[in-house]
N, C-alpha and C positions, 0 to 999 in steps of 0.2 A: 457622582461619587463624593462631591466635596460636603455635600448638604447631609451626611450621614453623620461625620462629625456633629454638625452645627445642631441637629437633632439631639443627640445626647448631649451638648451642653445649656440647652436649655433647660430641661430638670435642674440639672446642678442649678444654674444659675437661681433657680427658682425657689431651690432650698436654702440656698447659702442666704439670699433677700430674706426668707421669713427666718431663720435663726439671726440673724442681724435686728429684726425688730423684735422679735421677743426681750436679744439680750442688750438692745440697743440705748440708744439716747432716752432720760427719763424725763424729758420736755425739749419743746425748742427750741434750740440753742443751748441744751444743755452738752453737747459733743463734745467741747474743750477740756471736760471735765469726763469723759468717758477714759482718758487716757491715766488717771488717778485712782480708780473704782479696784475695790478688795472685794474678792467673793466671800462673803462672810452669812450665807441663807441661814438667819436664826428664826430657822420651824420651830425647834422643839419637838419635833415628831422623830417618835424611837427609831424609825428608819432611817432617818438622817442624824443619829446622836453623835454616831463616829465619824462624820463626816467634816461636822459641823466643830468637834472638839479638837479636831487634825487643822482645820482652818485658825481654829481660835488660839490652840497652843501659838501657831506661827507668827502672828500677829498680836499674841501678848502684850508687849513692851513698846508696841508703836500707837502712837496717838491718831485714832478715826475721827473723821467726822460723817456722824449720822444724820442724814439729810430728808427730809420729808418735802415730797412735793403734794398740793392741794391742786387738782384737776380744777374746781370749781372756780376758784378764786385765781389760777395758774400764778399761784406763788410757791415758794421752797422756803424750808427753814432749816437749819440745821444748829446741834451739838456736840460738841466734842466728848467724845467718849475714851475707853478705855476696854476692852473685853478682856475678862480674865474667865479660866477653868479649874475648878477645884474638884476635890475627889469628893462623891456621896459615901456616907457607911459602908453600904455596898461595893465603892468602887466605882460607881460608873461616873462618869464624867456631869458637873452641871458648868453650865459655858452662862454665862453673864455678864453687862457693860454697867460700868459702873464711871459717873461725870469725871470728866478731867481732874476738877477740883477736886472730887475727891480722893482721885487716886495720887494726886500730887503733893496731900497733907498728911501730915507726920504724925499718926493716931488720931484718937476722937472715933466718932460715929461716921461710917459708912454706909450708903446707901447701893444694894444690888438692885439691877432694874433686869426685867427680864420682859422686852418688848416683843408685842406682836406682828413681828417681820412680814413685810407684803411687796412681793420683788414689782411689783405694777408701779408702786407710789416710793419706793423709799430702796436707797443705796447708802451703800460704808464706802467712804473714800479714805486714804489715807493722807491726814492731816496736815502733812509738809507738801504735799506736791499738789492739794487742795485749795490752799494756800497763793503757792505759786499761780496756779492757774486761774485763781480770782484776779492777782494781780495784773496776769497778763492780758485777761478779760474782763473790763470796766464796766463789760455792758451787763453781765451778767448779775452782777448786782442791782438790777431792776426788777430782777424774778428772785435772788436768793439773799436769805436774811439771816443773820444769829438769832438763836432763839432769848 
């Protein structure tokens, strides 16, 4: 009678492990740094435009850092960004990250960047508790670098 339980928690268990590595660590030893991580999937695909514009409003005014990890070479690099969302003619939302620098100077030319997001290789962290978490982890800067 006890092993009927233990039976259906195995599925669970079994689901909850592959959603954990999908949405998991994006290198080894990168975990210190999963507790920092903004969902911010910039597709671009019209089925996720409202999705993506609702994440980006919220996260306006806070400083990201956009991070890329190389499989091949198992190094990270990362930049500090900014996403902002403006309205098209239409109305519909275009969501874009645009460099620190430039969003922290006072007129001139700005540069929109509109990258192509790949949740396998690259995460949005936000930038103060990114920070933190470098400091607190020394080691980690053996695999992550400013760009």
């Amino acid at each position: 009678m006890h092993a009927f339980p233990m039976l259906l928690a195995v599925p669970c268990l079994l689901t909850c492990a592959r959603l954990q590595a999908q949405k998991g660590s994006l290198f080894t030893g990168a975990e210190p740094l999963d507790t920092c991580g903004v969902e911010l999937p910039l597709t671009y695909a019209a089925k996720d435009a409202e999705r993506i514009a609702q994440a980006a409003r919220f996260l306006e005014d806070v400083e990201l850092v956009y991070l890329t990890f190389d499989r091949k070479a198992s190094a990270a690099t990362y930049r500090r960004v900014y996403v902002l969302v403006e309205g098209s003619k239409d109305g519909a939302p275009i969501v874009y990250l645009e460099s620190a620098d430039d969003h922290l100077k006072m007129g001139g030319k700005r540069t929109a960047e509109f990258p192509k997001y790949n949740a396998r290789t690259q995460r949005f962290y936000e930038a103060d508790r990114f920070d933190a978490r470098m400091e607190a982890h020394p080691e980690l800067m053996e695999v992550v670098r400013e760009e």
